[in-house]
Backbone as ProteinMPNN parsed JSONL, in Angstrom:
{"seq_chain_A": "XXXXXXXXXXXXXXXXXXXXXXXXXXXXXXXXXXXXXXXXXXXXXXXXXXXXXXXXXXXXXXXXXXXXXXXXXX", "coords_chain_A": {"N_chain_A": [[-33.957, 22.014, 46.781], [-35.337, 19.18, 46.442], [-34.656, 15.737, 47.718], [-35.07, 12.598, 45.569], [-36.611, 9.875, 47.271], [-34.512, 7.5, 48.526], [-34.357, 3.647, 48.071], [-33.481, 1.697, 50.416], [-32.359, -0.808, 49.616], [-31.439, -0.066, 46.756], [-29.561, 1.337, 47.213], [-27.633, -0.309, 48.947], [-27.09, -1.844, 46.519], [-25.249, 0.162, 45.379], [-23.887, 0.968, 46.664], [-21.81, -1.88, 46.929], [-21.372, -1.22, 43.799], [-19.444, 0.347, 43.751], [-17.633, -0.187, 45.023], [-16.606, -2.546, 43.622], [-15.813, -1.599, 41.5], [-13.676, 0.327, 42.78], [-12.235, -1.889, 43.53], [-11.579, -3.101, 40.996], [-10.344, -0.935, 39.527], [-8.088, -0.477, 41.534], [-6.862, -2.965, 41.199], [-5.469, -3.061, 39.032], [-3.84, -1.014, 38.781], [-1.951, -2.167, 40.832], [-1.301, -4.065, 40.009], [0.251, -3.725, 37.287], [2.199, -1.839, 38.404], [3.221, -3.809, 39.884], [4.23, -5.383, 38.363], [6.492, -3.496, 36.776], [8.051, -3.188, 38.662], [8.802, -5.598, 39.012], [10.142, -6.428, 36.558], [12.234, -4.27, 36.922], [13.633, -4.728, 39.241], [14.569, -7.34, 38.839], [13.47, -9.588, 39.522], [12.415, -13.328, 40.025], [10.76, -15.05, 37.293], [8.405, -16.703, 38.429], [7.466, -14.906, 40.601], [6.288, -13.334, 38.662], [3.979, -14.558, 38.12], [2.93, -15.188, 40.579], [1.687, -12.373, 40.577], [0.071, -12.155, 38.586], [-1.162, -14.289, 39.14], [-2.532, -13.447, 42.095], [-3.803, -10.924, 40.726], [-5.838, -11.813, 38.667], [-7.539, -13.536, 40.409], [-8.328, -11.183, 41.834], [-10.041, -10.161, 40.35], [-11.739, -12.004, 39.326], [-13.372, -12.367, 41.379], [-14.146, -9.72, 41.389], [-15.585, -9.55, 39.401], [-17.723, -11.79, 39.594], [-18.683, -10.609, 41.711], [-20.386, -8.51, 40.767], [-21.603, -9.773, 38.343], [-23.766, -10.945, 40.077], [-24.973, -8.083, 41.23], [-25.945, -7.59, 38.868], [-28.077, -9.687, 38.325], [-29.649, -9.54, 41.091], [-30.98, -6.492, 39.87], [-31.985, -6.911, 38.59]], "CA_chain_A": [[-34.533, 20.981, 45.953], [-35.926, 17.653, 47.599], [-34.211, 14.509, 46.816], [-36.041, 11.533, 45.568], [-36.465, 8.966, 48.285], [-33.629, 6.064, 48.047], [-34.491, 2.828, 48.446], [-31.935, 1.342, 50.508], [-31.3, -2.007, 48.352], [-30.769, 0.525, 46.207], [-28.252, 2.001, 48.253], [-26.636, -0.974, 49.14], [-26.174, -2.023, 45.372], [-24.787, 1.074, 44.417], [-22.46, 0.369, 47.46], [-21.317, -3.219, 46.153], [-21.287, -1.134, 42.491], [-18.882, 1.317, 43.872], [-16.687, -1.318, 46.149], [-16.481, -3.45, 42.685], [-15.158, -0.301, 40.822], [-12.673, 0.562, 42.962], [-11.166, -3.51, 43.301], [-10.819, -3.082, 39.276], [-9.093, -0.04, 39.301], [-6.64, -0.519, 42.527], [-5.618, -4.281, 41.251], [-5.599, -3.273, 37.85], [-2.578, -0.558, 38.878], [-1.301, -2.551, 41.626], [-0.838, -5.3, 38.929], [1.239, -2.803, 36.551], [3.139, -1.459, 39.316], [4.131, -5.136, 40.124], [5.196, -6.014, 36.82], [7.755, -2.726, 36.442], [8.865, -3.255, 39.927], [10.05, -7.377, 39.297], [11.421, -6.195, 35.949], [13.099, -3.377, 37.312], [14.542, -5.454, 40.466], [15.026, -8.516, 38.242], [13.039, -10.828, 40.225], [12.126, -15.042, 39.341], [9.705, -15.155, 36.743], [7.685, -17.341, 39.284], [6.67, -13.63, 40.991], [5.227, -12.25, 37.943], [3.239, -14.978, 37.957], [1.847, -15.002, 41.399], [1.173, -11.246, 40.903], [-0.709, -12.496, 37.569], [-2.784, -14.695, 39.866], [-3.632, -12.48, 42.417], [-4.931, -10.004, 39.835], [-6.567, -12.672, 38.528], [-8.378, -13.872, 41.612], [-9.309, -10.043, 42.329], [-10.491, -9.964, 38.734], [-12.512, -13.097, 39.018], [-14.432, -11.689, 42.686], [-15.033, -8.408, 40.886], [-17.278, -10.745, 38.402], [-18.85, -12.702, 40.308], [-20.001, -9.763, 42.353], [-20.513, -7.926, 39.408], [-23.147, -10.48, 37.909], [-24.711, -11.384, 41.326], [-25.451, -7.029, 41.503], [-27.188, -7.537, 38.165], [-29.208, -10.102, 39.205], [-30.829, -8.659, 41.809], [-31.353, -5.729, 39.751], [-33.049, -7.559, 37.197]], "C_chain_A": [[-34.592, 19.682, 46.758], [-35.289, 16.555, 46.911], [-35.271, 13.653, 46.725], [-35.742, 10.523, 46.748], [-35.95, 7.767, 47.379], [-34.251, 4.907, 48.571], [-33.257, 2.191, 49.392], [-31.52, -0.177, 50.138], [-30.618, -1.685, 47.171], [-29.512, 1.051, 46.212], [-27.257, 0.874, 48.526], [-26.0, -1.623, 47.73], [-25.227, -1.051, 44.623], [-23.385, 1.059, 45.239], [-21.373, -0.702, 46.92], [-20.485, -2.55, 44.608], [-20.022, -0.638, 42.69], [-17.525, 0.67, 43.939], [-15.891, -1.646, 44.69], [-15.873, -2.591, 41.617], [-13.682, -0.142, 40.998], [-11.48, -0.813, 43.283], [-11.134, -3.405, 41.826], [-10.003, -2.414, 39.127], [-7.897, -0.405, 40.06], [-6.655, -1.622, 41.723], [-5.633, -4.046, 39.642], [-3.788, -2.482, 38.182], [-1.847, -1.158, 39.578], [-0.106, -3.61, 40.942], [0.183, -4.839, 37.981], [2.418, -2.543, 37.403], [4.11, -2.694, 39.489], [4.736, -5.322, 39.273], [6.364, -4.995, 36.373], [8.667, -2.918, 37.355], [9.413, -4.375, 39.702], [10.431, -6.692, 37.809], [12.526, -5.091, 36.141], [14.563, -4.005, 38.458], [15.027, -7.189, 39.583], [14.671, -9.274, 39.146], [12.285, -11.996, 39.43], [10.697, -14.36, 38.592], [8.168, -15.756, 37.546], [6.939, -16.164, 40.329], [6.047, -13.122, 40.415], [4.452, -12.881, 37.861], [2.068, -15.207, 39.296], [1.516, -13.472, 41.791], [-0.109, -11.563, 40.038], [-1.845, -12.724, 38.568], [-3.335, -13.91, 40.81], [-4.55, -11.767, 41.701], [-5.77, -11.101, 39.33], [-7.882, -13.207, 39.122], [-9.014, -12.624, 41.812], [-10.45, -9.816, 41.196], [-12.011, -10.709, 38.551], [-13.568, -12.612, 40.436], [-15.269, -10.971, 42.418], [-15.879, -8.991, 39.257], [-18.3, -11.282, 38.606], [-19.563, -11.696, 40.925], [-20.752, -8.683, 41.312], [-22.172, -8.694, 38.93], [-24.194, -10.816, 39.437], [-25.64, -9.328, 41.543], [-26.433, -6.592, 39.712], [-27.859, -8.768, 37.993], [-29.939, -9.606, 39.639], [-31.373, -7.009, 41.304], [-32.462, -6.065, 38.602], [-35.126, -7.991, 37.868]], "O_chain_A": [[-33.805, 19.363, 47.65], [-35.347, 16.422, 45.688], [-36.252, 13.717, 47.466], [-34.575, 10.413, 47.124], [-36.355, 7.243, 46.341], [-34.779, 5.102, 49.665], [-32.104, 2.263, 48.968], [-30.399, -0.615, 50.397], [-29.73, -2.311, 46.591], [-28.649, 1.145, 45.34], [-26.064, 1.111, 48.336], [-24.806, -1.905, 47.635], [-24.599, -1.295, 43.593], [-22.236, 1.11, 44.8], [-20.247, -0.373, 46.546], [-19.416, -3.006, 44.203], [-19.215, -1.067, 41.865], [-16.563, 0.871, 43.197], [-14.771, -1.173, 44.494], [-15.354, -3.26, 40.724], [-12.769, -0.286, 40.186], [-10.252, -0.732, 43.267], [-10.069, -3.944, 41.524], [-8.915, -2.787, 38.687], [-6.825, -0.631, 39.499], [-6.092, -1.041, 40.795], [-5.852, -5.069, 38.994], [-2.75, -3.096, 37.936], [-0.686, -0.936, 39.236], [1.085, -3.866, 41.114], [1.107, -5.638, 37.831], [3.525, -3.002, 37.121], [5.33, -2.702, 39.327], [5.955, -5.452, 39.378], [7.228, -5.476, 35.641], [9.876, -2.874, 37.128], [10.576, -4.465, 40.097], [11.536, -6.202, 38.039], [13.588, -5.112, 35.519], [15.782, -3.83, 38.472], [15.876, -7.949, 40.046], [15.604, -9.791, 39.761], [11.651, -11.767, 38.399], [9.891, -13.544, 39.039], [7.055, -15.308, 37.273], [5.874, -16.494, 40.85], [5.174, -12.402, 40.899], [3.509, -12.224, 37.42], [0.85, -15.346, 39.192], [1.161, -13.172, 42.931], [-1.223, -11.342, 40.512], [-2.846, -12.068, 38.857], [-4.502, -13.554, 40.647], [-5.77, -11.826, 41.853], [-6.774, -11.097, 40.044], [-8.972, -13.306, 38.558], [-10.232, -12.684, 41.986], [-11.567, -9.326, 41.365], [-13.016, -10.309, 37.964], [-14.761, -12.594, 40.13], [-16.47, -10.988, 42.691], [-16.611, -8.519, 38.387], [-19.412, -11.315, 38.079], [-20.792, -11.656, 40.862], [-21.881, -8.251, 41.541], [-23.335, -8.329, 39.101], [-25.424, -10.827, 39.405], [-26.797, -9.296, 41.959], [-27.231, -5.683, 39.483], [-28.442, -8.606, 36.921], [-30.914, -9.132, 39.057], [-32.036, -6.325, 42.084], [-33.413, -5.514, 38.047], [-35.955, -8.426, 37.069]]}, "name": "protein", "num_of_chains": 1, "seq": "XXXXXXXXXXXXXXXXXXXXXXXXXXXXXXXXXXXXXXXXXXXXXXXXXXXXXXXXXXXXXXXXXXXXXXXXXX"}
């Protein structure tokens, strides 16, 4: 069976789509993980919070690229 011919902006958004997938999932568990690990080890509240912000910051990337890949699909 013949594939349809890809465009490759196609290709590269589905890249970006993919990328932007897997930064939600990994910092979504990474972010869990952190939070059993400082209450487990009893570490400063001041760690759960710069795990917060990282996730946060990854959170806020995978948005921005997020709307910028529908954009250009629009």
């Amino acid at each position: 069976m013949k594939q349809p011919d890809r465009n490759p902006d196609d290709m590269a958004l589905a890249k970006q789509a993919r990328l932007v997938a897997f930064v939600i999932a990994g910092t979504m568990l990474l972010w869990m993980a952190a939070q059993w690990l400082g209450g487990e080890l009893g570490l400063e509240a001041r760690y759960a919070f710069l795990f917060d912000f990282a996730a946060l910051a990854a959170f806020f990337w995978a948005l921005v690229v997020t709307y910028q890949i529908w954009r250009k699909r629009r």
